[in-house]
Backbone as a chain_set.jsonl record, in Angstrom:
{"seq": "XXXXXXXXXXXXXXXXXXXXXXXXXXXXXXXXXXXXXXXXXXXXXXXXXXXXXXXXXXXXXXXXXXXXXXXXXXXXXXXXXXXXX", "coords": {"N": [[103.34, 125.047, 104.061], [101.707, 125.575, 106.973], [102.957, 126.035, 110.259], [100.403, 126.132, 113.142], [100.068, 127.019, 116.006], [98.394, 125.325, 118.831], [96.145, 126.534, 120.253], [95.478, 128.765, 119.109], [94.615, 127.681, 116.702], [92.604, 126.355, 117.899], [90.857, 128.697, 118.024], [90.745, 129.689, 115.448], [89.794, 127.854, 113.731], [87.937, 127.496, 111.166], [89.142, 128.74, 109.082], [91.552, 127.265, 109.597], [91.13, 124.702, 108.494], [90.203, 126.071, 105.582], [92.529, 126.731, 104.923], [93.86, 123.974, 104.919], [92.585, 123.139, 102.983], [92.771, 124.638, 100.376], [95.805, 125.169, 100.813], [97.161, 122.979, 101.203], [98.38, 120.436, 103.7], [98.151, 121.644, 107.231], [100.2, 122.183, 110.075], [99.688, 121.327, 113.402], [100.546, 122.267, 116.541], [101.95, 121.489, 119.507], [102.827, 122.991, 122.282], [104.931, 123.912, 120.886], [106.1, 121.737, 119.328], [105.25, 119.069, 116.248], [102.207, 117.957, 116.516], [99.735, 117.377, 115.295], [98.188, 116.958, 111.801], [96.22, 118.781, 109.501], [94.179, 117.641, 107.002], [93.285, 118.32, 103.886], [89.819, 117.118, 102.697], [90.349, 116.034, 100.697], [92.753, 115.11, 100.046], [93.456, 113.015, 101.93], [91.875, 110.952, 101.342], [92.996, 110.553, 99.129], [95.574, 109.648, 100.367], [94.306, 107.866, 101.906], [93.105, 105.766, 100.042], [93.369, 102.307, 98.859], [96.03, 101.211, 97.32], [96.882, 99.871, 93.722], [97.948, 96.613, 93.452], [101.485, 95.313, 93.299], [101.658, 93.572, 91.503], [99.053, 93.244, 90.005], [99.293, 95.41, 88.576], [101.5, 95.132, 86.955], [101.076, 92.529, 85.457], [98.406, 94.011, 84.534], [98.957, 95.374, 82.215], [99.573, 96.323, 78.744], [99.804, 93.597, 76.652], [102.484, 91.246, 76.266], [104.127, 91.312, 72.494], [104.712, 88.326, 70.786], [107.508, 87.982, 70.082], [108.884, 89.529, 71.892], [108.207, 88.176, 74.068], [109.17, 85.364, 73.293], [112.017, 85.926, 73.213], [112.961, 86.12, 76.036], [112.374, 84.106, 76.81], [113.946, 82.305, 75.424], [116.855, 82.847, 76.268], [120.082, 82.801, 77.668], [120.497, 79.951, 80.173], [122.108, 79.687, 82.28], [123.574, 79.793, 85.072], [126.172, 81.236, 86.146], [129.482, 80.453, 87.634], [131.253, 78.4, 89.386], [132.448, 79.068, 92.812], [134.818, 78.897, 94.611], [135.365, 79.539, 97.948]], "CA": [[102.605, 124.512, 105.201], [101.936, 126.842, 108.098], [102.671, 125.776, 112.006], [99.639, 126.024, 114.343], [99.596, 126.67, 117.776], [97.203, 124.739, 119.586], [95.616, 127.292, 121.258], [95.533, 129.403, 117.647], [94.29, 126.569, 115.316], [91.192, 126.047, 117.877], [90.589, 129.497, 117.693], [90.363, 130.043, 113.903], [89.716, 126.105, 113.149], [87.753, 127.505, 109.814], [90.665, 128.96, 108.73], [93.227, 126.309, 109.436], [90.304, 123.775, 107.301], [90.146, 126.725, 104.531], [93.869, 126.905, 104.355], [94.333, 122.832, 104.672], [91.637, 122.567, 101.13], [93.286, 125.56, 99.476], [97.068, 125.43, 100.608], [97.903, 122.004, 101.735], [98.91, 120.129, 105.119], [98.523, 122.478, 108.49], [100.214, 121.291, 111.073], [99.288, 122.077, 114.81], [101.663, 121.886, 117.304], [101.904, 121.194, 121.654], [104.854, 123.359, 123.357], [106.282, 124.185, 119.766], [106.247, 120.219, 118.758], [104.271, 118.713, 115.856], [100.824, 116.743, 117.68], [98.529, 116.769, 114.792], [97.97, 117.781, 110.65], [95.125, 118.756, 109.177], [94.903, 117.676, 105.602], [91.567, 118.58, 102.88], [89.357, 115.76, 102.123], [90.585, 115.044, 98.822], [94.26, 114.847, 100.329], [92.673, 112.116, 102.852], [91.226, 110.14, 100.372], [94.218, 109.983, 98.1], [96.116, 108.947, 100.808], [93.913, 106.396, 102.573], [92.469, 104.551, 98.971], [94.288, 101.216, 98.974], [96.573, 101.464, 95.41], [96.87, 99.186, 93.039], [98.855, 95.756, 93.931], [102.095, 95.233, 92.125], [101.128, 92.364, 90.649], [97.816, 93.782, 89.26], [100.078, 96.621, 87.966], [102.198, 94.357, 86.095], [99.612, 91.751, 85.066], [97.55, 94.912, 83.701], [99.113, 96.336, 81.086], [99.556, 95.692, 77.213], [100.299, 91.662, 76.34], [103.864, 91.431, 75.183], [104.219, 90.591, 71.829], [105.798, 86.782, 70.834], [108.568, 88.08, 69.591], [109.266, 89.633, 73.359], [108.385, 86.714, 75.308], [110.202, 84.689, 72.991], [113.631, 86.318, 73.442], [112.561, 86.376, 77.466], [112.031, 82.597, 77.175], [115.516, 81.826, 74.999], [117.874, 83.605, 77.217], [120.581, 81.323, 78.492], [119.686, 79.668, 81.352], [123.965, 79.655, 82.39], [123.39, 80.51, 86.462], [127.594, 81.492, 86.544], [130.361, 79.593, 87.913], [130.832, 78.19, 90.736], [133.112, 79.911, 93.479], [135.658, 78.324, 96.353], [135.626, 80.738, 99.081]], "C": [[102.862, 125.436, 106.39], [101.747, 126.357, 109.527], [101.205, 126.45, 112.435], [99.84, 126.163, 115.554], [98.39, 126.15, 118.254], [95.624, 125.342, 119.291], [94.829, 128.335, 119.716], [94.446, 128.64, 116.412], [93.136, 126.684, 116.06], [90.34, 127.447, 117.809], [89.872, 130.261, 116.71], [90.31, 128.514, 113.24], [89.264, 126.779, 112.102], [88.85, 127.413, 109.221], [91.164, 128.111, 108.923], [91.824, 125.184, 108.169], [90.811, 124.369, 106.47], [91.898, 126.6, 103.766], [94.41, 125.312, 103.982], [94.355, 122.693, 103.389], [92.281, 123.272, 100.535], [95.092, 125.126, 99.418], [97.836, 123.713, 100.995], [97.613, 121.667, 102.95], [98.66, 121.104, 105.755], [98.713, 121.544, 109.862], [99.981, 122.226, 112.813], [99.977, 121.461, 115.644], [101.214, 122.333, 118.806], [103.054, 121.991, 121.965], [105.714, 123.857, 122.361], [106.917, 122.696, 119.28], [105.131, 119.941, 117.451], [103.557, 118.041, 116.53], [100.051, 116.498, 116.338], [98.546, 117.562, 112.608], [96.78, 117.411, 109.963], [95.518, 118.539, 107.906], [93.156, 117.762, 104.94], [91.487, 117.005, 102.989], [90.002, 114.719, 101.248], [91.973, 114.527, 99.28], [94.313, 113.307, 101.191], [92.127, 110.864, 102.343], [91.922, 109.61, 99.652], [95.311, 109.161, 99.049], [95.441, 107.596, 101.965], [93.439, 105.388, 101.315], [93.909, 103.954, 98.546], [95.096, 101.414, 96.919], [96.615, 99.784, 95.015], [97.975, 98.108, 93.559], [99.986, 95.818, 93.312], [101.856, 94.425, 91.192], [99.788, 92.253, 89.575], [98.334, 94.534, 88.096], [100.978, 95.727, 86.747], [101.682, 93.164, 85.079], [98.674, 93.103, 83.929], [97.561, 95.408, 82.71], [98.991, 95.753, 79.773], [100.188, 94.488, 77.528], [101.643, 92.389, 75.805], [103.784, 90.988, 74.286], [105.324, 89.094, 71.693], [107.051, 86.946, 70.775], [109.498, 87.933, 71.501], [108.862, 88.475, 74.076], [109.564, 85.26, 74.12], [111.826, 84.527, 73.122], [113.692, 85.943, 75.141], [113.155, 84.63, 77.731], [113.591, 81.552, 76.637], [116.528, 82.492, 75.523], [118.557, 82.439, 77.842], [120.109, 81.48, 79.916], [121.425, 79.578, 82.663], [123.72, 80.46, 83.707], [124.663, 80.957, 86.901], [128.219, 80.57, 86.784], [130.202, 79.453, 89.255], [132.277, 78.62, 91.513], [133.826, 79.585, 94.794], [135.743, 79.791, 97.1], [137.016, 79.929, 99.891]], "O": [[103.942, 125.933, 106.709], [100.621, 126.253, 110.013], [100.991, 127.506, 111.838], [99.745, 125.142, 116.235], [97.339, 126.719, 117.957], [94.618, 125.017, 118.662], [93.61, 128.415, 119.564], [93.747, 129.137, 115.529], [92.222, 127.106, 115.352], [89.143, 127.338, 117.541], [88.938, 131.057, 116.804], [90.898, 128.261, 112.189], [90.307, 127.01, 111.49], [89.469, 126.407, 108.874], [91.582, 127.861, 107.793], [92.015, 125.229, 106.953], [91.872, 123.882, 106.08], [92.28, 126.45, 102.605], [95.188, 125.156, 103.041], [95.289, 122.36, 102.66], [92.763, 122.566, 99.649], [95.657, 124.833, 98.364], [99.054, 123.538, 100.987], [96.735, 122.304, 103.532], [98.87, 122.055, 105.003], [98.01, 120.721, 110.45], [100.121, 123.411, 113.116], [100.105, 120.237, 115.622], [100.419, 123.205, 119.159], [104.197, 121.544, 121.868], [106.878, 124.197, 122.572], [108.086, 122.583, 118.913], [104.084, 120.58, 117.563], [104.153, 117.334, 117.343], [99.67, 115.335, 116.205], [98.977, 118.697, 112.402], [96.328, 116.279, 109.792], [96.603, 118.893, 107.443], [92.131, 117.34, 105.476], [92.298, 116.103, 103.198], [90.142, 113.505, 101.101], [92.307, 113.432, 98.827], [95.267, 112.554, 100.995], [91.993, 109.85, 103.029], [91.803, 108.424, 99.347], [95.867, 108.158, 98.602], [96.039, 106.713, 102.58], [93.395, 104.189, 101.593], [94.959, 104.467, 98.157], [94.627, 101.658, 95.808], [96.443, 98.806, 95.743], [98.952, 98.614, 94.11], [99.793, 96.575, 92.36], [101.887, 94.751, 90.005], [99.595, 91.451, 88.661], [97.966, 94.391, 86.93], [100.802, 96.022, 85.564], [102.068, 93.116, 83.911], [98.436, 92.94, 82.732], [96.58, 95.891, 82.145], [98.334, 94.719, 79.644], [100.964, 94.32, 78.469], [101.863, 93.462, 75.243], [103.299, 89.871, 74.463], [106.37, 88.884, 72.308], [107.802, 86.158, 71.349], [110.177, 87.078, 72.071], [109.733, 87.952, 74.771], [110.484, 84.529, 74.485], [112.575, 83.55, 73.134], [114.739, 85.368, 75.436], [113.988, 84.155, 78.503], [114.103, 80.566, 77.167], [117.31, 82.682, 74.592], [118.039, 81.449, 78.359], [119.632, 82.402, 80.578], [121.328, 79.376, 83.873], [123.646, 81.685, 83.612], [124.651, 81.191, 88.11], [127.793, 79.534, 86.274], [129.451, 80.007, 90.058], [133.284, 78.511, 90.813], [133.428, 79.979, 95.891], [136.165, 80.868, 96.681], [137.575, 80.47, 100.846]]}, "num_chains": 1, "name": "protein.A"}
C-alpha cells in the first residue's frame, strides 16, 4: 500500500484508482496523517455486502446424522457441584 500526499493523489487521481484496482488500498494523507483510502470496486463491495448471519451459517449446513444428535441429546445433564465461597 503506497502513502499519498494530498496534494499528489489529486494530481495523478487515475493513477492512485489504477494502483487501488491493481495493487490494493491507497491511502492519502493531510500533514503526513492518514485522512482517506481509496479501495477498487470489488474491494468495496466485498467489504460493504452484509455476510451471512451466524445462525444462517450454522442452520445451513449438512443435517447431523441421528447417531450425532443422539449422543448430543444423552450427554449428562450433571451442571457440577456446588461451591461455598
Amino acid at each position: 500500500m503506497l502513502d499519498w500526499q494530498l496534494q499528489d493523489a489529486k494530481n495523478r487521481f487515475s493513477e492512485v484508482v489504477k494502483r487501488a484496482r491493481d495493487d490494493g488500498p491507497q491511502t492519502v494523507t493531510v500533514h503526513g496523517k492518514p485522512a482517506a483510502v481509496i479501495v477498487s470496486a470489488s474491494d468495496w463491495e466485498r467489504l460493504t455486502t452484509p455476510q451471512m448471519p451466524f445462525t444462517a451459517f450454522l442452520l445451513g449446513g449438512d443435517r447431523w446424522s441421528d447417531d450425532v444428535v443422539d449422543t448430543i441429546n444423552d450427554r449428562s445433564r450433571d451442571t457440577g457441584r456446588d461451591v461455598d465461597f
